[in-house]
C-alpha angles and dihedrals in degrees: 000000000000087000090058094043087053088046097053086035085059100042088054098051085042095069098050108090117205082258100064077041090056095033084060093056096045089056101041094050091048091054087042083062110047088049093061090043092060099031086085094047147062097262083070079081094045091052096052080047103061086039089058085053106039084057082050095043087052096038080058096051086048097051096032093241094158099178091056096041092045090049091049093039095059092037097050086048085050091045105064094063085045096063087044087064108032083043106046100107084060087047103054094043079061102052088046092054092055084053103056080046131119081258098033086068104048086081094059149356114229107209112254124196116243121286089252099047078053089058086050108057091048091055090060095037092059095039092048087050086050095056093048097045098061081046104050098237113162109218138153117204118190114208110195119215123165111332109067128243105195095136086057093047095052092053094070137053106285120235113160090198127151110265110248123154093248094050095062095031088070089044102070093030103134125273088010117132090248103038099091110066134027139299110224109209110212111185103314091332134105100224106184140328139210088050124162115232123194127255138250116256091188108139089198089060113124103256086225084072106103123210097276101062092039081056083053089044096049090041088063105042083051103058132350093271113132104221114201107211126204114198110217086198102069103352094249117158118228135178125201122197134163085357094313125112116210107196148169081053118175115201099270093055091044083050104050084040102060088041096057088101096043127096098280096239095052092046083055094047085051103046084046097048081051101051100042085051092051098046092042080080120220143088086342088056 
C-alpha cells in the first residue's frame, strides 16, 4: 500500500516543472499583498462583498435558479469597471507603492540629498516646530520622499530657499501672505508655501480634527510625504504618514520619527545633539 501511495506521489510531483513552482508563489505573494494592502480600507468591504455574490452566483448555477444567475452574471461583468473607477484613489497608492519599491528603483535613481544635509533638515524642521509649538502657531510642513508632488507644489507660491527654522517659523506667523496653506519641503529645500493639500476623506477621523491636520492626513493617504502638523489651537505637535495621523509629540518622539528612515548612527548623533541642545536651556529652549 505505502509503495503505491510514494509511486502516485511521485508521478504527481513528476509532472510539476520549477516553473509552475515559481508561477504559485508568484500568485500567492502577490494576493498576500494586496490583502494587506485592503485590510486597512474601505475595499476590504468591497472584497467581502463580491465574495457574498460569487457563493450566490454559484448557489444559483447549482439549483438552476436563472433569474438570479442572469441578473448576477451581467452585474458582476458591469462591476468590475465599476471598481476601476470608485476605487481608483486605492489603485493608484499601489501602484505607487510598487513603484517606491526594491524593484521600483531599479528603473531609476531620484536624486537624495546627502545623509548630513538630511540630518539637517530635520534639525530646522523640529526646532522650528518647537518654536511654533510654545507659541501656538498653527503650521503644516510637507516633506516629500519618493512619490512627486509637483501638482502641490504648483499650487503655492514657489521659493526654492534653504530650510532653517527661522525661516519657517516666519512663514506661518499670523495674517502674513504665506501663513494660510502648506510648505512643501523637496530635499533641503524649501520648495513652496501657501499650498493647498487635499482633504481626508476618511469617514473614521475624530470629528475634533479641523481642516489643517485632515489636509496633513489626505496629503498622506495621497502620496508617501510625512506632514508635520502644528495645531494653533493648543500648540500640539502631530505627524501623519501612510493615512495616520501620531499627536500630542514632544521633540525626542518628532525626531526619532523623522529619522526612522535615516542610517541608524547618524539618527542617534542627531536625537542626542538635539537633546543636549534642548535641555542646555536658553534661547533653543
Amino acid at each position: 500500500m505505502w509503495q503505491n501511495i510514494w509511486n502516485t506521489l511521485y508521478d504527481i510531483f513528476a509532472l510539476v516543472r520549477w516553473q509552475d513552482a515559481l508561477d504559485v508563489l508568484i500568485v500567492a505573494y502577490v494576493i498576500y499583498k494586496l490583502l494587506i494592502f485592503i485590510r486597512e480600507t474601505r475595499a476590504i468591504q468591497l472584497v467581502k462583498g463580491i465574495g457574498i455574490l460569487l457563493v450566490v452566483f454559484q448557489v444559483s448555477v447549482w439549483v438552476n435558479l436563472n433569474a438570479v444567475n442572469f441578473i448576477l452574471r451581467n452585474a458582476l461583468q458591469v462591476g468590475i469597471l465599476a471598481i476601476l473607477i470608485v476605487f481608483q484613489p486605492e489603485f493608484r497608492r499601489a501602484l505607487e507603492q510598487v513603484g517606491r519599491s526594491s524593484v521600483g528603483r531599479w528603473f531609476g535613481n531620484d536624486e537624495q540629498g546627502s545623509r548630513t544635509t538630511q540630518i539637517q533638515t530635520i534639525d530646522e524642521i523640529v526646532r522650528a516646530a518647537e518654536h511654533m509649538s510654545s507659541s501656538r502657531t498653527g503650521a503644516l510642513i510637507v516633506i516629500e520622499k519618493e512619490t512627486k508632488i509637483g501638482d502641490i507644489i504648483s499650487t503655492g507660491v514657489l521659493l526654492g530657499a534653504d530650510v532653517t527654522a527661522e525661516l519657517l517659523v516666519n512663514i506661518f506667523v499670523p495674517n502674513t501672505p504665506l501663513h494660510d496653506g502648506a510648505v512643501v519641503i523637496r530635499g533641503n529645500k524649501i520648495e513652496a508655501a501657501a499650498c493647498f493639500l487635499p482633504l481626508s476623506q476618511n469617514s473614521r477621523l475624530s470629528k475634533e480634527l479641523g481642516t489643517r491636520h485632515r489636509a496633513g492626513i489626505g496629503m498622506s493617504e495621497d502620496s508617501d510625504a510625512i506632514v508635520v502638523i502644528v495645531s494653533e489651537e493648543t500648540g500640539r505637535i502631530s505627524l501623519a504618514q501612510d493615512g495616520d495621523l501620531k499627536t500630542d509629540l514632544n521633540v525626542e518622539t518628532l525626531t526619532e520619527m523623522l529619522t526612522s528612515n535615516i542610517d541608524k548612527q547618524q539618527g542617534w548623533r542627531l536625537r542626542r545633539n538635539l537633546l543636549q541642545r534642548f535641555d542646555k536651556g536658553g534661547d533653543d529652549k
